[in-house]
py3Dmol code that shows the C-alpha trace and the ligand (Angstrom):
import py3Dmol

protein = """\
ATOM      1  CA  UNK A   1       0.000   0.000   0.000  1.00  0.00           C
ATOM      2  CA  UNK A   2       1.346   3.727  -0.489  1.00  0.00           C
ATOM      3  CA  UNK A   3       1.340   5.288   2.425  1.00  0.00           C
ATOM      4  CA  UNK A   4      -0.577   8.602   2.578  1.00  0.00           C
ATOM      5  CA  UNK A   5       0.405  11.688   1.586  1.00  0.00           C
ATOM      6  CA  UNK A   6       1.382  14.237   4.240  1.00  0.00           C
ATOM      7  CA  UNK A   7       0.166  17.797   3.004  1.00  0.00           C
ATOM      8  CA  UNK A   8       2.389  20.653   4.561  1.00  0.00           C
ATOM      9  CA  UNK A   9       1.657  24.279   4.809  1.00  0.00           C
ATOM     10  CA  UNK A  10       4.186  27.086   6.141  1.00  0.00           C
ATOM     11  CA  UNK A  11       2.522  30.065   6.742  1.00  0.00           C
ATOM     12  CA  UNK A  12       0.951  29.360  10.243  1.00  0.00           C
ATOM     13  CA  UNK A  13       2.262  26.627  10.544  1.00  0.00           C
ATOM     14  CA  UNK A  14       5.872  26.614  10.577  1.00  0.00           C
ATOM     15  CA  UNK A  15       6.123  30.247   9.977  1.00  0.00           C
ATOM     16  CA  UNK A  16       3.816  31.698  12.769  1.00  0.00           C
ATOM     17  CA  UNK A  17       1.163  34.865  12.813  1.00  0.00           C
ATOM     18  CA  UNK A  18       3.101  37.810  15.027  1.00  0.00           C
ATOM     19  CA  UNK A  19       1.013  38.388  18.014  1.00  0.00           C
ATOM     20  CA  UNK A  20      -0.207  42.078  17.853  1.00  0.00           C
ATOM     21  CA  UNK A  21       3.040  43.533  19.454  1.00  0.00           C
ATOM     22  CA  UNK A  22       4.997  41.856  16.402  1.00  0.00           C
ATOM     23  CA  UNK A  23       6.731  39.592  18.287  1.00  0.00           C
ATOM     24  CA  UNK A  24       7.202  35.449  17.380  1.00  0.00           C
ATOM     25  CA  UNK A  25       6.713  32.692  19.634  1.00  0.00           C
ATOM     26  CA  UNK A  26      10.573  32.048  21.218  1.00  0.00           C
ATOM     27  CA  UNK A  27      12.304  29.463  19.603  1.00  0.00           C
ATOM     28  CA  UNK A  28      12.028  30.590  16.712  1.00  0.00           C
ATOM     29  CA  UNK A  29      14.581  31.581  14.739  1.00  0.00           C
ATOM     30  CA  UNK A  30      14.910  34.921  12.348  1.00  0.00           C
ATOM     31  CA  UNK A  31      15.685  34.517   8.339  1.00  0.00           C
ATOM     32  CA  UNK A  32      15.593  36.396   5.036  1.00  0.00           C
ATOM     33  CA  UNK A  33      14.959  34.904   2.025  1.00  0.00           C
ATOM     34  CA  UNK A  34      14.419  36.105  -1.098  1.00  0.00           C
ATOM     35  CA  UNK A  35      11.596  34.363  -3.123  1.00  0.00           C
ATOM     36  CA  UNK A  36      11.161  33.435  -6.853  1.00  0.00           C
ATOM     37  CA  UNK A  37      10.701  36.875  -8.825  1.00  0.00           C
ATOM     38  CA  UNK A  38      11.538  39.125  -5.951  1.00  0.00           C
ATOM     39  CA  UNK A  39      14.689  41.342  -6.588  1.00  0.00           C
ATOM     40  CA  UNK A  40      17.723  40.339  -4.031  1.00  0.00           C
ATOM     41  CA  UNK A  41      17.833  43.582  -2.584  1.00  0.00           C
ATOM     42  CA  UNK A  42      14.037  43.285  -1.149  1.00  0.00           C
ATOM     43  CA  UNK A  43      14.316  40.035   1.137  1.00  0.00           C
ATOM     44  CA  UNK A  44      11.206  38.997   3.504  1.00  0.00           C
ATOM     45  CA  UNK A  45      12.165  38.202   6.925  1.00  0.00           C
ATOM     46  CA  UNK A  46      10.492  34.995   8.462  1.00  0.00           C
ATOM     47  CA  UNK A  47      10.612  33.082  11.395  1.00  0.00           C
ATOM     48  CA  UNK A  48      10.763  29.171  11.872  1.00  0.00           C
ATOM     49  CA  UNK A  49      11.328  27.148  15.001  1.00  0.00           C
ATOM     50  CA  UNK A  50      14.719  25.345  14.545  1.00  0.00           C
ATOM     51  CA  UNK A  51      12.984  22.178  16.467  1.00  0.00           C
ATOM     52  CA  UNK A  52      10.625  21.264  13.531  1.00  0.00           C
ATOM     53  CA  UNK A  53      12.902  20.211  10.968  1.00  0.00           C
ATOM     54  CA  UNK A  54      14.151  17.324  13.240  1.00  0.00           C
ATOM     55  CA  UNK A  55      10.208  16.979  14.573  1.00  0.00           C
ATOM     56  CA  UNK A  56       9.630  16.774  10.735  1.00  0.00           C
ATOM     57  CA  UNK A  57      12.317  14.383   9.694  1.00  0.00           C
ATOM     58  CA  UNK A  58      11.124  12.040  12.412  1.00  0.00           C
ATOM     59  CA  UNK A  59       7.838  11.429  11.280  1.00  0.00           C
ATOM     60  CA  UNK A  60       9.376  11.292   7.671  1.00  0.00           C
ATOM     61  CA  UNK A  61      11.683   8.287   8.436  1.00  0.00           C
ATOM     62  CA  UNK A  62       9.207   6.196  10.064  1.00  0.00           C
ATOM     63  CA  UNK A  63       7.664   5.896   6.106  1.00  0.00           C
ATOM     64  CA  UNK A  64       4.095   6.135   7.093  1.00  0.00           C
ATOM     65  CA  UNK A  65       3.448   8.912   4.836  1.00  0.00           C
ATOM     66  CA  UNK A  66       4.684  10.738   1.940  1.00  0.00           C
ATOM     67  CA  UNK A  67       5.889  14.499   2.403  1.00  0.00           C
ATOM     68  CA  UNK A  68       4.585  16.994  -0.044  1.00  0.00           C
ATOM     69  CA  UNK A  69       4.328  20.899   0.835  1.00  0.00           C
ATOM     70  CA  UNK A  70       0.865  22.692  -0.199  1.00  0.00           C
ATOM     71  CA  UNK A  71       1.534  25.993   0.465  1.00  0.00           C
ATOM     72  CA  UNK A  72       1.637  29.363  -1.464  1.00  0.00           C
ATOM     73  CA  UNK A  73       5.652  29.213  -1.285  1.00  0.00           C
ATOM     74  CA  UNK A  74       5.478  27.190  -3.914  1.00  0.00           C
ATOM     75  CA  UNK A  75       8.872  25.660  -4.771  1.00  0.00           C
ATOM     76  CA  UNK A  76      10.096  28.045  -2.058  1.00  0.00           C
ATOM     77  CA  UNK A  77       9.138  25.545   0.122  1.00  0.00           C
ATOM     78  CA  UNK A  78      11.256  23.127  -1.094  1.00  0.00           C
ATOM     79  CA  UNK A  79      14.226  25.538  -2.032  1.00  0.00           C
ATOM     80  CA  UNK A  80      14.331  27.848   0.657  1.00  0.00           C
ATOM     81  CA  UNK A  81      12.325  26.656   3.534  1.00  0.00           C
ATOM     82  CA  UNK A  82      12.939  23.282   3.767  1.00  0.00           C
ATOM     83  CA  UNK A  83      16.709  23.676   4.109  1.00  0.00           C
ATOM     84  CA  UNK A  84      16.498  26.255   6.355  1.00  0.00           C
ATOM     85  CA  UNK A  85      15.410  23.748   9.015  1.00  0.00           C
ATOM     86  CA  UNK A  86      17.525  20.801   7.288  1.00  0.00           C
ATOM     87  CA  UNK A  87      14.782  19.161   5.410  1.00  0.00           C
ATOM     88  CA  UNK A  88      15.426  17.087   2.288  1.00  0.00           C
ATOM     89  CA  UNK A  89      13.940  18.312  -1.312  1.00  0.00           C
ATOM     90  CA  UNK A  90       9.774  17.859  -0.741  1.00  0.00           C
ATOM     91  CA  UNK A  91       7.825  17.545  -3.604  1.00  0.00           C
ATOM     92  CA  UNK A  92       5.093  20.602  -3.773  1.00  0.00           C
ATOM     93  CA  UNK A  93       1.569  20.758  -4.906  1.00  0.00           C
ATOM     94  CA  UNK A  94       1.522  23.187  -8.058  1.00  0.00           C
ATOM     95  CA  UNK A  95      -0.509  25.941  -6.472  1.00  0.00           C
ATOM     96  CA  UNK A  96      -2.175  28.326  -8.868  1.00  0.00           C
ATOM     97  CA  UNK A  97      -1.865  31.896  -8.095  1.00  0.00           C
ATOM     98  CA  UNK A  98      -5.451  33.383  -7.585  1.00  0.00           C
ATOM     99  CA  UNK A  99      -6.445  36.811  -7.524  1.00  0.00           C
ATOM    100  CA  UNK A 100      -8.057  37.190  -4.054  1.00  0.00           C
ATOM    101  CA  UNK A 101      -8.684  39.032  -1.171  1.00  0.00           C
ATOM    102  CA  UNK A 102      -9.024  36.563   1.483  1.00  0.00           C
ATOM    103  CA  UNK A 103      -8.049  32.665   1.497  1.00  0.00           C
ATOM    104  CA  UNK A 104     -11.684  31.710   1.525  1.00  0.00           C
ATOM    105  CA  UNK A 105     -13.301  32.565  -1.895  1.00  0.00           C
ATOM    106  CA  UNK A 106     -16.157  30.273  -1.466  1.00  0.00           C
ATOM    107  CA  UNK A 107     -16.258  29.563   2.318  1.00  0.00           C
ATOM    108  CA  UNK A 108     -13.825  26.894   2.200  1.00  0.00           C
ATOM    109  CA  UNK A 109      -9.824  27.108   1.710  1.00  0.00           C
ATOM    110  CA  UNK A 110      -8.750  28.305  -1.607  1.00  0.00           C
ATOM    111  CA  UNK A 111      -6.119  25.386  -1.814  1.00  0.00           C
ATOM    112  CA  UNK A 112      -9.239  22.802  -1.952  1.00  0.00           C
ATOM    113  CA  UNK A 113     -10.339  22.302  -5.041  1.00  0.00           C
ATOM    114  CA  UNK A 114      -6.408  22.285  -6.066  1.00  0.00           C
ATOM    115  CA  UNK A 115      -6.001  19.869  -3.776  1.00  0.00           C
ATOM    116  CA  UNK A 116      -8.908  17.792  -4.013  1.00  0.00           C
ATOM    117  CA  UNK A 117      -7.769  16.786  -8.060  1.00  0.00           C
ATOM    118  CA  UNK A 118      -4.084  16.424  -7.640  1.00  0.00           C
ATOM    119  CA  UNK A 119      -5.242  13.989  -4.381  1.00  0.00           C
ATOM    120  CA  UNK A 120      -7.556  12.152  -7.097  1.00  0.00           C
ATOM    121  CA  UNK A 121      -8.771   9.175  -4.115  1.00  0.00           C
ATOM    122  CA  UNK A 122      -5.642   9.203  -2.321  1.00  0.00           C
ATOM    123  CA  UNK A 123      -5.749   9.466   1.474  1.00  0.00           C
ATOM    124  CA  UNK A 124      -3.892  12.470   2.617  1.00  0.00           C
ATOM    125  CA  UNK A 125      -3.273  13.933   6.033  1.00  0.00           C
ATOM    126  CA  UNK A 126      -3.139  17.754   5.685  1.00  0.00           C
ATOM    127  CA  UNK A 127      -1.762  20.111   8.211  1.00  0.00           C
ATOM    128  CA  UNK A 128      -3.321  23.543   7.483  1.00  0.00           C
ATOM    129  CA  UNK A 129      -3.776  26.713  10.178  1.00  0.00           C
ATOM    130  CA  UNK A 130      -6.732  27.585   7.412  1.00  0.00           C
ATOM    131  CA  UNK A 131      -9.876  25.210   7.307  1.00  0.00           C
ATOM    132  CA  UNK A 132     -13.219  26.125   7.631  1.00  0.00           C
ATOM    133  CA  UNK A 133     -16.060  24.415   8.629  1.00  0.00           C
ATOM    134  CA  UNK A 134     -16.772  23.083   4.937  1.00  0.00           C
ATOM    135  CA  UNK A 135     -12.813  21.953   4.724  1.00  0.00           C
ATOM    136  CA  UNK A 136     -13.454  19.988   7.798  1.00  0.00           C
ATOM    137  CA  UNK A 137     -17.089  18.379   5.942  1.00  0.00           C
ATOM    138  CA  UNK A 138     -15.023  17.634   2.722  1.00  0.00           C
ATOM    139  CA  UNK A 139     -13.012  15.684   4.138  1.00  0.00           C
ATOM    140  CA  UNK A 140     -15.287  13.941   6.365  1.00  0.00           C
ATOM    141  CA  UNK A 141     -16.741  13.103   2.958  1.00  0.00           C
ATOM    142  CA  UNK A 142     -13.709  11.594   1.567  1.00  0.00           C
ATOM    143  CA  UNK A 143     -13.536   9.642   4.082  1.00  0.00           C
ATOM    144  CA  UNK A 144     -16.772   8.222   3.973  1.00  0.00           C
ATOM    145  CA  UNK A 145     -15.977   7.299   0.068  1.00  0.00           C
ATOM    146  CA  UNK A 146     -13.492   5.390   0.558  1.00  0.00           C
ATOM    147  CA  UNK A 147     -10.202   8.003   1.031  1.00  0.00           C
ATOM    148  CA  UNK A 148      -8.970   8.564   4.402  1.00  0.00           C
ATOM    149  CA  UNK A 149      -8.579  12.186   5.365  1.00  0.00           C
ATOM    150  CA  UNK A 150      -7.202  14.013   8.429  1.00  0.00           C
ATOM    151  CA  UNK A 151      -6.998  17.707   8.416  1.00  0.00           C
ATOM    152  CA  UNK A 152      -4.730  19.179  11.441  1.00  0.00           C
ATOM    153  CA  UNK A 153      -5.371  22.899  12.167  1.00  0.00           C
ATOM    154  CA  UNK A 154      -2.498  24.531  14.500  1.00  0.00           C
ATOM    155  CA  UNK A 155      -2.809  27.621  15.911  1.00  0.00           C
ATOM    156  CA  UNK A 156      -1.790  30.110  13.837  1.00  0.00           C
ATOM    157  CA  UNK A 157      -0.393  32.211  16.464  1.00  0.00           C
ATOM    158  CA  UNK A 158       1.542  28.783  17.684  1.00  0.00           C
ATOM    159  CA  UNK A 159       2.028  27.146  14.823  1.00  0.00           C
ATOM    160  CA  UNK A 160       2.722  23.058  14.392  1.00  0.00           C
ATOM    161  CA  UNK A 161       3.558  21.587  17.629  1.00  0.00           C
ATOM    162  CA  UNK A 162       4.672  17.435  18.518  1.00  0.00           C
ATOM    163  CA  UNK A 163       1.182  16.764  18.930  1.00  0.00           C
ATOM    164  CA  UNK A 164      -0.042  17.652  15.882  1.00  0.00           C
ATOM    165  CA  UNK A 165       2.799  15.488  14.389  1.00  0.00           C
ATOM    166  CA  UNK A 166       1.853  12.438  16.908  1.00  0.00           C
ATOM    167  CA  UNK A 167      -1.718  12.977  15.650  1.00  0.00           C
ATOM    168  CA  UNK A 168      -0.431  12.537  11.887  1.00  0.00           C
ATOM    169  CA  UNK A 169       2.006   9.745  12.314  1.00  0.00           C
ATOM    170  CA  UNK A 170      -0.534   7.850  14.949  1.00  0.00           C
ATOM    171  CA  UNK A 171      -3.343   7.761  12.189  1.00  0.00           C
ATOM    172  CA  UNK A 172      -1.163   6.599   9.680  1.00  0.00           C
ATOM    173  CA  UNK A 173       0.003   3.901  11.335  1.00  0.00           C
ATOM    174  CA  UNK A 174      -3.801   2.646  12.257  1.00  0.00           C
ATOM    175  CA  UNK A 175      -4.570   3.273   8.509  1.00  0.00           C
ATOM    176  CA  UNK A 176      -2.127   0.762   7.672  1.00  0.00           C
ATOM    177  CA  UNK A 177      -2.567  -1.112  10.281  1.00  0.00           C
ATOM    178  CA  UNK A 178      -6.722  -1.069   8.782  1.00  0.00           C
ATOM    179  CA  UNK A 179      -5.366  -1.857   5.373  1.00  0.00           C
ATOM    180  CA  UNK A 180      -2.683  -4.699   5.737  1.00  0.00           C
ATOM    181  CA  UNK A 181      -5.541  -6.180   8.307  1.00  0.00           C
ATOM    182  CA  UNK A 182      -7.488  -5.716   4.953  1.00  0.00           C
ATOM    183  CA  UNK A 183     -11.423  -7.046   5.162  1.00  0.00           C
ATOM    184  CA  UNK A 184     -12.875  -9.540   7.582  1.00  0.00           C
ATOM    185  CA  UNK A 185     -13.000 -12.469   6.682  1.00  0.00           C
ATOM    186  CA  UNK A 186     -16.180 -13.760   5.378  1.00  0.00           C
ATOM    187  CA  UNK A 187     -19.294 -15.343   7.909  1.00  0.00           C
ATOM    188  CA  UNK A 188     -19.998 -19.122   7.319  1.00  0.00           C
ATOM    189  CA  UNK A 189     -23.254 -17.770   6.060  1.00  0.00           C
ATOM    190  CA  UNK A 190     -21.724 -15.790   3.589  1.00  0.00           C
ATOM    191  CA  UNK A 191     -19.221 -17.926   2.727  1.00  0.00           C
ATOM    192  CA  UNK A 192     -21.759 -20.487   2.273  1.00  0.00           C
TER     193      UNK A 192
END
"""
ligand_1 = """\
1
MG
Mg -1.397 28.859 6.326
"""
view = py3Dmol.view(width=600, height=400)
view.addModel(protein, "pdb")
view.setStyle({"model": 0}, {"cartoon": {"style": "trace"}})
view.addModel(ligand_1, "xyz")
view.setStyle({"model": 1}, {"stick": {}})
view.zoomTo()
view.show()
């Protein structure tokens, strides 16, 4: 079986809001980057927590899911982020770049429907500070057609913490667990 993907977004989640006063949750850890099609000489400044690439890499080497990022970094993620907290080269889910005004267009994340086809019926566990209620009912649907889903929302204002990780990795492994078990065994009266 192929394990389930592992969706991955960074702002929010490993890049945290500010809290009012501007300032980042401790551990973090300050960095500019410059990102595809912005001039060298205009950098953005971000914070990530030095503690989640090794958090990261060990739910990566257990092999219960596959790593992609889904975030609007884009191949950032995988060229600027990731080794900034010593992760290998991630795939990324081709994001489009929308024209909008807030991250919910339609009520639910903009990254959804983007998502949702490049998934196909793949199970995926997707860590995302952005769901709304109808994220959360979509993939309660998937589910229920045959496509495990788990959607993990951190705190923006936190960002991803152990648990969250624990929560992935722990429903991966009883999804496989599920699927090598595959389905009971037939009754006598069925079998009959
Ligand atoms: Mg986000």
């Amino acid at each position: 079986m192929r394990p389930p993907y592992l969706l991955l977004d960074i702002d929010g989640v490993l890049i945290p809001f500010p809290d009012a006063d501007g300032s980042t949750p401790d551990p973090h850890a300050r960095h500019d980057v410059v990102p595809t099609g912005r001039s060298e000489d205009d950098p953005v400044t971000i914070w990530l927590n030095p503690a989640h690439g090794p958090m990261l890499m060990g739910v990566i080497r257990t092999g219960l899911v596959t790593p992609v990022w889904c975030t609007s970094w884009r191949q950032d993620a995988t060229t600027l982020i990731g080794p900034l907290l010593g992760l290998p080269p991630l795939p990324h889910v081709d994001l489009p770049r929308p024209q909008i005004t807030t991250s919910h267009p339609s009520g639910y994340l903009w990254k959804r429907d983007h998502v949702d086809a490049w998934l196909g019926d793949a199970p995926a566990v997707w860590i995302d500070d952005d769901f709304t209620r109808l994220d959360h009912a979509w993939a309660a649907e998937r589910t229920a057609s045959g496509a495990p889903t788990l959607l993990v929302q951190p705190n923006p204002h936190v960002g991803l913490r152990a648990e969250h990780l624990a929560e992935a990795q722990s429903w991966a492994s009883r999804l496989l667990d599920t699927r090598t078990a595959g389905p009971a065994a037939p009754s006598e009266t069925e079998a009959a």
